[in-house]
N, C-alpha and C positions, 0 to 999 in steps of 0.2 A: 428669672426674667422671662424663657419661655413658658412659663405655665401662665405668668401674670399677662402677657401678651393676647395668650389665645383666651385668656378671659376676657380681656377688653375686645376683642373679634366678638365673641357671641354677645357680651352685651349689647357693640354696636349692631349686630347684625340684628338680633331679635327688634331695636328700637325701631330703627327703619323700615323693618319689615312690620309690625305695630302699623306705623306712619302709611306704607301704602297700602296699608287694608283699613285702616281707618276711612267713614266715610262723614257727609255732612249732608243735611237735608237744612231748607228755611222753610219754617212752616210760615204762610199768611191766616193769622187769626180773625175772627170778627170778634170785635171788642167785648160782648159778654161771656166770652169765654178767658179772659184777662185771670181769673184766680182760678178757672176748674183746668185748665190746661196748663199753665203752670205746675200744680198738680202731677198733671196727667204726665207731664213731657219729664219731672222728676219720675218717676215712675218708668219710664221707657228709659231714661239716662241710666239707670241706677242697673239694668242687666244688657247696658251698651256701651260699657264707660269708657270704648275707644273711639267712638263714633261723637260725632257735635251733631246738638238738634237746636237751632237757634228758633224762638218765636217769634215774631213780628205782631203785635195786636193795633185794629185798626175799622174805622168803616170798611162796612162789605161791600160797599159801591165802592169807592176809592184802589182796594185791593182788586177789583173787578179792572176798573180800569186801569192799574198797575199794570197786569200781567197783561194785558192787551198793548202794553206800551214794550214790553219785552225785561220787565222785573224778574229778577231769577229765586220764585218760591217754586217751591218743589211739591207741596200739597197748599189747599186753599180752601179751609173751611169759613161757611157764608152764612150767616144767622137769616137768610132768603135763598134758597132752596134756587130760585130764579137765574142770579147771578152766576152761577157754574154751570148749569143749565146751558146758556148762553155761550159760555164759554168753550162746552163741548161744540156746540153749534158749530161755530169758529174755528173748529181744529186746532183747540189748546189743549187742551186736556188728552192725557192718557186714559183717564176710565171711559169707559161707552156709556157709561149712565153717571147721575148723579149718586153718589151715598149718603144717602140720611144716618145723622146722627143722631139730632135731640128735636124735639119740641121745645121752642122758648118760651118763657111768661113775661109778664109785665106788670110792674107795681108802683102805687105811692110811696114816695120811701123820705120820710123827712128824719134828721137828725134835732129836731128844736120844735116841733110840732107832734101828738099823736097820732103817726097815720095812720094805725092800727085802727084809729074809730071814723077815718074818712070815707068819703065813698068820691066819684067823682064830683059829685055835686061840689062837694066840698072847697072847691078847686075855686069858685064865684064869692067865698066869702075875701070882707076888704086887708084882714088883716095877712092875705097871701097875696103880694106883693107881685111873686115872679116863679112862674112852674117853669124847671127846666127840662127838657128831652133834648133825644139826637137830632139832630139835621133831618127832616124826611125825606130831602132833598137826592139824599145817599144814603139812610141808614134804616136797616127794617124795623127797628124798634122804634123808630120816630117814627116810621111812618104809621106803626102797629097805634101808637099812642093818640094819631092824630083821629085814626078811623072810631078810636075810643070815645075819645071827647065828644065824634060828630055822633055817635050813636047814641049818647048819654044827654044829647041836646043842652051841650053845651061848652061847645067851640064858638062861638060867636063871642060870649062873655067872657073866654077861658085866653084866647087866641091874642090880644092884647099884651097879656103877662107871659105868656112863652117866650123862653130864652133858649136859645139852641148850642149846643155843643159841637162838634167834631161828630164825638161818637159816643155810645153809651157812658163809658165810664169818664169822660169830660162832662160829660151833664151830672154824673155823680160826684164831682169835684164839686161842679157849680155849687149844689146844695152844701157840702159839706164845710165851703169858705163863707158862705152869708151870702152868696149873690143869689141865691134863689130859696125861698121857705120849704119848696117840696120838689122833687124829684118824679118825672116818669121812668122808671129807668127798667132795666131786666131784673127778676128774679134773682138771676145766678148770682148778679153783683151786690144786691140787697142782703142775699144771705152769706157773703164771703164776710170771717173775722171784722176785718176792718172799718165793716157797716154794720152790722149786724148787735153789736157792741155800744152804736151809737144811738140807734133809732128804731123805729116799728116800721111797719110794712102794709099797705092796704091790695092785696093781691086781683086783681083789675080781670073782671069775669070774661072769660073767654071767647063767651057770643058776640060779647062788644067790638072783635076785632078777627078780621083775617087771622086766620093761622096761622104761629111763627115756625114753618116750616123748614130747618137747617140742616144744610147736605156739604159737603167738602169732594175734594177729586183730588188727582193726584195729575200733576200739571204735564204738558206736552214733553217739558224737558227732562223731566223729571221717569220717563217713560221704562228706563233702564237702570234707574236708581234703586238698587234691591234694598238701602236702608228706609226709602221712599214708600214703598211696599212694604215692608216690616211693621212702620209705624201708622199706617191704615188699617195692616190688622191688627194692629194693638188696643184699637180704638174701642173694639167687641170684645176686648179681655175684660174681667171678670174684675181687674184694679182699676181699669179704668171707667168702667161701668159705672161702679160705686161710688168716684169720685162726683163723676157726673151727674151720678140721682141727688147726692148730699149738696151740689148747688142749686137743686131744683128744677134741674132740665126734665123732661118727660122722653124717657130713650122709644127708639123702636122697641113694636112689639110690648110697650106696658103700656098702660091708661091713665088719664086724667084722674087725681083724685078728686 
């Protein structure tokens, strides 16, 4: 019975002790990052498997003005470079600068149409109904998409049929239920399994629009969170690099193909 005893001592002991070294971070996503961080955050779980890393995916304006409302994310990666920016301004943020992570793109992306052989023009013909993107309102991909159309002179004709989403991957729903024939949507999400399988892609030239410049920071609260820190520099590992080029982001430091 004393042996069996001080067994169940070290087991309880080692548990709890487990429990207060365990930590928790919320990460705030911007929504094209919905399948390569998922990914990514398997990947960081799998050599921290005492530690919770919850994801949040969402507009990069909205997560903007979450944590200014006092939302408890621990890091905030921003598909607008701007947005945290801002944030540091503010005295939110723990980092002194912004971190860039990726470059983002932008494409036509229909599941019932070739969008493969589109261009934007394409966008004025009558049997396309309804083009869906994000919100520009809050979303940098919408708004990426908007400066598109007006370069490509033709937002006047185009702006009519625009249906808007939340945030990128709602506007990839849109298309994907029949409420819209083609999509503006990111890259990243165009080329995750579960679209990629469905449809082609018409990848939207890059002069056409401001640069989707995307940086994250590790938040005010978050300042003394060394799992917080951990998974910032995880982001330069070498697994999660890779993830990140195979959605099509363009990381620091490599080029535009």
């Amino acid at each position: 019975m004393k042996k069996i005893a001080i067994a169940m001592f070290i087991v309880v002991t080692c548990f709890t002790s487990s429990l207060a070294c365990a930590e928790k971070i919320t990460v705030a996503a911007a929504a094209d990052l919905k399948f390569a961080m998922e990914e990514v955050a398997a990947y960081f779980r799998s050599s921290h498997p005492d530690d919770v890393v919850d994801v949040i995916f969402g507009s990069s304006g909205k997560a903007h003005t979450q944590i200014q409302q006092g939302a408890p994310y621990d890091l905030y990666f921003s598909a607008d470079e701007s947005f945290p920016q801002e944030l540091i301004e503010r005295g939110l943020s723990a980092s002194p600068k912004v971190i860039p992570y990726a470059l983002g793109r932008i494409v036509l992306w229909s599941n019932t149409l070739d969008a493969s052989k589109m261009t934007l023009e394409s966008l004025v013909n009558p049997e396309i109904i309804h083009v869906a993107t994000a919100n520009p309102a809050h979303a940098p991909y919408g708004r990426r998409g908007v400066e598109a159309l007006k370069a490509a002179g033709v937002w006047e004709r185009v702006e009519p049929k625009m249906v808007y989403g939340e945030n990128i991957t709602q506007a990839s729903q849109f298309v994907q239920s029949g409420n819209a024939q083609v999509g503006i949507i990111a890259l990243s999400i165009a080329m995750a399994p579960e679209l990629s399988s469905k449809g082609g892609y018409f990848l939207i030239p890059d002069e056409l629009h401001e640069p989707l410049k995307q940086g994250f920071i590790i938040t005010k609260r978050a300042e003394n969170n060394a799992l917080a820190h951990k998974f910032a520099d995880f982001m330069n590992s070498q697994e999660a690099r890779s993830v990140m080029i195979r959605y099509g982001f363009v990381l620091p430091g490599e080029t535009i193909n």
